[in-house]
C-alpha positions as CSV (number, residue, x, y, z in Angstrom):
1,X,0.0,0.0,0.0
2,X,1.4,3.3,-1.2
3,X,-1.5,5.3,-0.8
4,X,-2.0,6.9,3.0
5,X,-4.6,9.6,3.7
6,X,-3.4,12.4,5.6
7,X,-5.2,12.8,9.0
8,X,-7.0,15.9,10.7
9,X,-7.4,16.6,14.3
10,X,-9.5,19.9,14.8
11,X,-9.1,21.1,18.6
12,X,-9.7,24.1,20.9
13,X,-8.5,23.5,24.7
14,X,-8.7,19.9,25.4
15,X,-5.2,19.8,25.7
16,X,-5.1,16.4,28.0
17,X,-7.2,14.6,25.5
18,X,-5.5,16.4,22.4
19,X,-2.0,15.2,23.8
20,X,-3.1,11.5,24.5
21,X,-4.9,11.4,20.9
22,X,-1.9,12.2,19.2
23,X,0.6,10.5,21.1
24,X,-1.5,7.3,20.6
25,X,-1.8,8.5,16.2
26,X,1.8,8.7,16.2
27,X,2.3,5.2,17.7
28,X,0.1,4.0,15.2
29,X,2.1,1.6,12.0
30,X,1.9,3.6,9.2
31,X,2.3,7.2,10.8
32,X,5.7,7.9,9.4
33,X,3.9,7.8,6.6
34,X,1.3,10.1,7.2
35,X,0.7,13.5,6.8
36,X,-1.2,14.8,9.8
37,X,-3.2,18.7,10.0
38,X,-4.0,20.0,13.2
39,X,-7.0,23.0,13.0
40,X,-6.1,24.4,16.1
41,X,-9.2,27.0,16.4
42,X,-9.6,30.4,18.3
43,X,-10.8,30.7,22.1
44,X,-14.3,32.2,22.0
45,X,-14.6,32.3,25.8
46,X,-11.8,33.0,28.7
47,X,-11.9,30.1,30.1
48,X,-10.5,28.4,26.6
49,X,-7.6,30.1,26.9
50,X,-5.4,27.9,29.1
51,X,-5.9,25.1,27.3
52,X,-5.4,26.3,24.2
53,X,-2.1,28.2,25.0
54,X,-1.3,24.5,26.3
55,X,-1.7,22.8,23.1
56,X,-0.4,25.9,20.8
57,X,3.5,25.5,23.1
58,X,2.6,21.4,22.1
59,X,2.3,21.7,18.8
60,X,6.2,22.5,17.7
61,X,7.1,19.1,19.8
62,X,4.8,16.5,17.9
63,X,6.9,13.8,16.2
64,X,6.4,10.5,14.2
65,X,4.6,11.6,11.2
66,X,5.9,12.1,7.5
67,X,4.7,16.2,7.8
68,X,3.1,18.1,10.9
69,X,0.8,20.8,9.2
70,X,-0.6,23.4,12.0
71,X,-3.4,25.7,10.6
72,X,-4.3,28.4,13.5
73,X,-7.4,30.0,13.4
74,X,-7.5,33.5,14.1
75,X,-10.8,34.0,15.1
76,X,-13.2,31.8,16.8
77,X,-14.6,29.1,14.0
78,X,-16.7,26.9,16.2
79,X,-17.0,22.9,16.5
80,X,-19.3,22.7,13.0
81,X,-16.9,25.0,10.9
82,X,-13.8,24.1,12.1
83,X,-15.0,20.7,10.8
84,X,-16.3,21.5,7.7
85,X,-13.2,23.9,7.0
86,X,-10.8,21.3,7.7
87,X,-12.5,19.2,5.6
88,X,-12.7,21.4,2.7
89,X,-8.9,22.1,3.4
90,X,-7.4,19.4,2.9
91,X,-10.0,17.7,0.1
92,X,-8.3,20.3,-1.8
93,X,-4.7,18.7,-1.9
94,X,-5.8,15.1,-1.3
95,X,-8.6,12.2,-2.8
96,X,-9.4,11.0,0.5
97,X,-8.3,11.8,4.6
98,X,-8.7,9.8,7.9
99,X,-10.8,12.5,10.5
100,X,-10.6,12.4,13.9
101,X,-12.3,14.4,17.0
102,X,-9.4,14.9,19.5
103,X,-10.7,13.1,22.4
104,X,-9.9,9.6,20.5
105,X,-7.5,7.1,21.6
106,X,-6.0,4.6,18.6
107,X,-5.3,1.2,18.6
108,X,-1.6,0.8,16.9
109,X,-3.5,-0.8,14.1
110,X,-6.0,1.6,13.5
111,X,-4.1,3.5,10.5
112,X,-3.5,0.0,8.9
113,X,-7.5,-0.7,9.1
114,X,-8.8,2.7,8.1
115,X,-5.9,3.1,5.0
116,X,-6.8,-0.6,4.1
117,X,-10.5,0.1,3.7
118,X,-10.2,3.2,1.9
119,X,-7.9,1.4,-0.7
120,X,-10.3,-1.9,-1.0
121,X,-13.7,0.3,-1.1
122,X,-13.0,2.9,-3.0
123,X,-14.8,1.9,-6.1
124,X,-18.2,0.4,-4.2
125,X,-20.7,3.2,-4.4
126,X,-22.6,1.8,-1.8
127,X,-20.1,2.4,1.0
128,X,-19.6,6.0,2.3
129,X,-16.9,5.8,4.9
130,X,-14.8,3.8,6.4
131,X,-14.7,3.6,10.7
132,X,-12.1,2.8,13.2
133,X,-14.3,2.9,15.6
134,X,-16.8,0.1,16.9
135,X,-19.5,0.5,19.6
136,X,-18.9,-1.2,22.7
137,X,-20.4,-4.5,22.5
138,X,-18.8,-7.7,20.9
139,X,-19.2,-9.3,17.8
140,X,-20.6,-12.6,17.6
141,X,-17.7,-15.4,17.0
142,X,-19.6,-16.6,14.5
143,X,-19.2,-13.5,12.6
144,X,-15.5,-14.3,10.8
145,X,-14.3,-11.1,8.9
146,X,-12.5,-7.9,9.9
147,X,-15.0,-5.3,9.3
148,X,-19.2,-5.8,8.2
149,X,-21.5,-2.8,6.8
150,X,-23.6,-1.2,8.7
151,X,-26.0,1.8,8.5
152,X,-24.0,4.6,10.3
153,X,-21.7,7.4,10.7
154,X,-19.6,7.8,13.7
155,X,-16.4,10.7,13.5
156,X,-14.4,9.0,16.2
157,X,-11.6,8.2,14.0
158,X,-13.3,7.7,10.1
159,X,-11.7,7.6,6.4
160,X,-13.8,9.4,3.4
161,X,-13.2,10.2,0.0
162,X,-13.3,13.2,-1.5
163,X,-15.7,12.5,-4.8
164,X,-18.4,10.3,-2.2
165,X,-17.9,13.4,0.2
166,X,-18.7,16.0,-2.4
167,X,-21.7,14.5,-3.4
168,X,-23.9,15.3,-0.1
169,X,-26.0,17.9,-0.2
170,X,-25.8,20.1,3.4
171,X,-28.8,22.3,2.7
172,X,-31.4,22.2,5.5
173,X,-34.1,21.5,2.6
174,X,-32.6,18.5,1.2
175,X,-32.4,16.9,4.8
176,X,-35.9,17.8,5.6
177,X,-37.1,16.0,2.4
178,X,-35.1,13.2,3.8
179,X,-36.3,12.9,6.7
180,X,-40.0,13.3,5.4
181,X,-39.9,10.3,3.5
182,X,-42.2,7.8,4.6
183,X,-39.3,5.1,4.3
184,X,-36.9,6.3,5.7
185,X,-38.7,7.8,8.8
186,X,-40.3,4.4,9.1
187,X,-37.2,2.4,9.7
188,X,-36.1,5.2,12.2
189,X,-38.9,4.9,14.4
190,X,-38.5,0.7,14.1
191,X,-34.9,0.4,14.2
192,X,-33.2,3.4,14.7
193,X,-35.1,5.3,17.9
194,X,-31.7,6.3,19.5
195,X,-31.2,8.8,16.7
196,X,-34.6,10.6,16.3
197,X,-33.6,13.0,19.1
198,X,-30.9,14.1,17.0
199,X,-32.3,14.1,14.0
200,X,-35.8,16.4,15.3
201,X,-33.0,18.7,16.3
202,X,-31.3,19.8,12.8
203,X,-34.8,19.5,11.9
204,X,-35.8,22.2,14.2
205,X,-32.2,24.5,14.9
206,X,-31.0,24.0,11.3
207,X,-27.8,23.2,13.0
208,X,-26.2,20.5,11.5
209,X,-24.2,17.7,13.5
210,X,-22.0,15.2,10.9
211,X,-23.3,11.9,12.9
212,X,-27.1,12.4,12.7
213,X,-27.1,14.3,9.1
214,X,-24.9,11.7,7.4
215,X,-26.8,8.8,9.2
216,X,-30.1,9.8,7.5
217,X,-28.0,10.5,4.3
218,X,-26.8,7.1,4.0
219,X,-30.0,5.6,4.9
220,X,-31.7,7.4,2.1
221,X,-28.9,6.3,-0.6
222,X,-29.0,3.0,0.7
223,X,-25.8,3.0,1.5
224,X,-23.2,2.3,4.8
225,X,-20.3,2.7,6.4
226,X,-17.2,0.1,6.9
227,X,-17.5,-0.6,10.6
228,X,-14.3,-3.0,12.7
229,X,-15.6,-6.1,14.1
230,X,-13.4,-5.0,17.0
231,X,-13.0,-1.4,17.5
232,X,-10.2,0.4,17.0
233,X,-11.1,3.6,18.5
234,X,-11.2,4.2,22.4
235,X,-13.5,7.6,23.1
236,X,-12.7,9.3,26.1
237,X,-15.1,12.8,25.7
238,X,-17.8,10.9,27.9
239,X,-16.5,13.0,30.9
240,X,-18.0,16.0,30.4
241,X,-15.6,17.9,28.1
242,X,-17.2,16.3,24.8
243,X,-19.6,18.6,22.8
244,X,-22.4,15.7,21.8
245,X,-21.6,13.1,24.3
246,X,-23.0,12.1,27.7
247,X,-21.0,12.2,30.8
248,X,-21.1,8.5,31.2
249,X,-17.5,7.8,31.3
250,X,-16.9,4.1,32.2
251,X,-18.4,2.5,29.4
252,X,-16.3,4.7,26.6
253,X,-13.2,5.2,28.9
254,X,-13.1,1.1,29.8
255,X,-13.8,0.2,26.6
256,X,-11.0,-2.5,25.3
257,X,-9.1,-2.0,21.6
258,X,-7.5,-4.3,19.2
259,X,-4.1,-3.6,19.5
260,X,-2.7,-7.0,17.7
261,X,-0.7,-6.7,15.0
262,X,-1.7,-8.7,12.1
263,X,-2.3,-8.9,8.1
264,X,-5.9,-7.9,7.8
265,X,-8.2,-9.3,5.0
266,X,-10.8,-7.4,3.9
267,X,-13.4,-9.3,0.7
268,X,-14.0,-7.1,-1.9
269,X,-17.7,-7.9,-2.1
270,X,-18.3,-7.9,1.4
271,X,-22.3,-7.8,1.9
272,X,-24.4,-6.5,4.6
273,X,-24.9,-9.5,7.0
274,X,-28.5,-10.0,8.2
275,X,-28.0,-11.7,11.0
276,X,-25.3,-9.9,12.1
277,X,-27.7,-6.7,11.7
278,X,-30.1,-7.9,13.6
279,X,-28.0,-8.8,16.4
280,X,-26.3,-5.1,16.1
281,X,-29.8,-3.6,15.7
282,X,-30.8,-4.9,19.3
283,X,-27.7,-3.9,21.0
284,X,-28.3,-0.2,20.2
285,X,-32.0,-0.1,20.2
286,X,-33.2,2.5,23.5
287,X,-34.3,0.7,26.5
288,X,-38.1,1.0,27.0
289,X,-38.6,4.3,29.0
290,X,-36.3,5.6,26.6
291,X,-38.6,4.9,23.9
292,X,-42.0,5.8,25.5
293,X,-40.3,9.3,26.1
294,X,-40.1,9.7,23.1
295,X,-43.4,8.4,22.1
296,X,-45.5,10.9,24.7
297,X,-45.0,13.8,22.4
298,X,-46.7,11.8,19.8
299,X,-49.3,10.4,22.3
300,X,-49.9,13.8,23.1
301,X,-50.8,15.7,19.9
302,X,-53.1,12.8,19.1
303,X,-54.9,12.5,21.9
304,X,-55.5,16.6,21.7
305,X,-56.1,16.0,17.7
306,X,-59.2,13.4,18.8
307,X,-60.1,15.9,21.5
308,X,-60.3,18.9,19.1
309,X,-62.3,17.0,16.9
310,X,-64.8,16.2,19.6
């Protein structure tokens, strides 16, 4: 393999999870190989500042990698552009790059998986992206490859390409006619209840977060994302310091990585697995108060709808 995509890390003040992320990148095999951007972005607020003076002194010291390419905002671009900028940035020079949030810890195989996937997959228009990540739960032994498809999107370490990239369509119109079709919001509310919070709240701010927009995006294209069978992504934002994540911090902190090193095999014409989906599905569906909080709104504007009628 000749071919490895450069990797971006936007960041602000997080400089204890910025310095464990890349420390961990840099072990990975393949990073002298790899060019890696950091976005460092502007503090909006005084208590940033600290932290992001921490990580600016950091930034000269950061070894392993083929290039170190630092791109300092000077004013404050925010989580969502800071994103979308660094994306743009670096699509420019480059057919396809490995994004990562900075509170991610890697596996030392994780450039190997993610680099492997983009080479094997670039040419199937039915997969989007390529994850290092895996939820914390295991995968069946019966289940015998590397990686399976799955209906998804998670940024905790992800490859994309350019041209599939390019192709999505981030107007707030397009997403609502998405999320209007009677397909696609029918197998949300069956399968995929953990994501309609999310998705009702683009629907209503207009403020876009990658996860839930590109979920619904791949789900109407019929398309997925390469997931690991064993994840090679640790997530440690669950402590409070995350922008979208909980402050449940064992499960994400604890969770276990496969760190051996070993020739991977991906199949070309690897198909979604049913049974594995099914098992998958009923690991992340909501527990049952979870779901009838979200079915009281519903509950309620019918039972006023009969009621007005009356």
């Amino acid at each position: 393999m000749t071919n490895y995509a450069p990797v971006i890390i936007p960041t602000l003040n997080r400089h204890v999870h910025f310095k464990r992320c890349v420390e961990s990148l840099s072990a990975c095999v393949h990073s002298d190989k790899t060019d890696l951007f950091i976005f460092l972005d502007y503090p909006l607020k005084d208590i940033h500042k600290e932290g992001y003076e921490i990580i600016k002194a950091s930034l000269p010291h950061i070894k392993g990698f083929k290039t170190i390419n630092i791109i300092e905002r000077e004013k404050n671009f925010g989580v969502v552009d800071n994103f979308f900028e660094s994306l743009k940035y670096v699509f420019k020079r480059y057919d396809r790059l490995i994004f990562t949030e900075d509170d991610n810890v890697f596996a030392p195989t994780f450039l190997d998986f993610v680099n492997k996937g983009l080479d094997i997959y670039k040419d199937r228009n039915d997969i989007f992206a390529v994850s290092g990540y895996n939820n914390p739960f295991p995968i069946p032994d019966w289940y015998k490859h590397e990686a399976y498809l799955r209906l998804g999107f998670v940024a905790w370490g992800v490859g994309l390409w350019r041209e599939k990239w390019e192709k999505v369509d981030w107007l707030l119109d397009s997403y609502n006619e998405m999320l209007s079709n009677p397909r696609n919001y029918k197998t949300i509310k069956k399968h995929y209840q953990r994501y309609l919070p999310q998705l009702l709240k683009i629907k209503n701010t207009g403020v876009f977060t990658a996860d839930g927009f590109l979920f619904l995006y791949l789900l109407h294209n019929k398309m997925y994302s390469i997931y690991p069978a064993k994840s090679r992504v640790r997530n440690t934002g669950h402590d409070g310091t995350g922008e979208h994540c909980s402050n449940d911090n064992t499960t994400y902190m604890n969770q276990p990585v496969y760190e051996k090193l070993e020739e991977l095999y991906f199949p070309l014409n690897l198909q979604p697995d049913k049974k594995l989906m099914k098992y998958v599905l009923k690991q992340i569906q909501l527990p049952l108060m979870e779901k009838i909080k979200l079915m009281i709104p519903s509950i309620i504007r019918v039972t006023l709808k009969k009621y007005l009628k009356k």
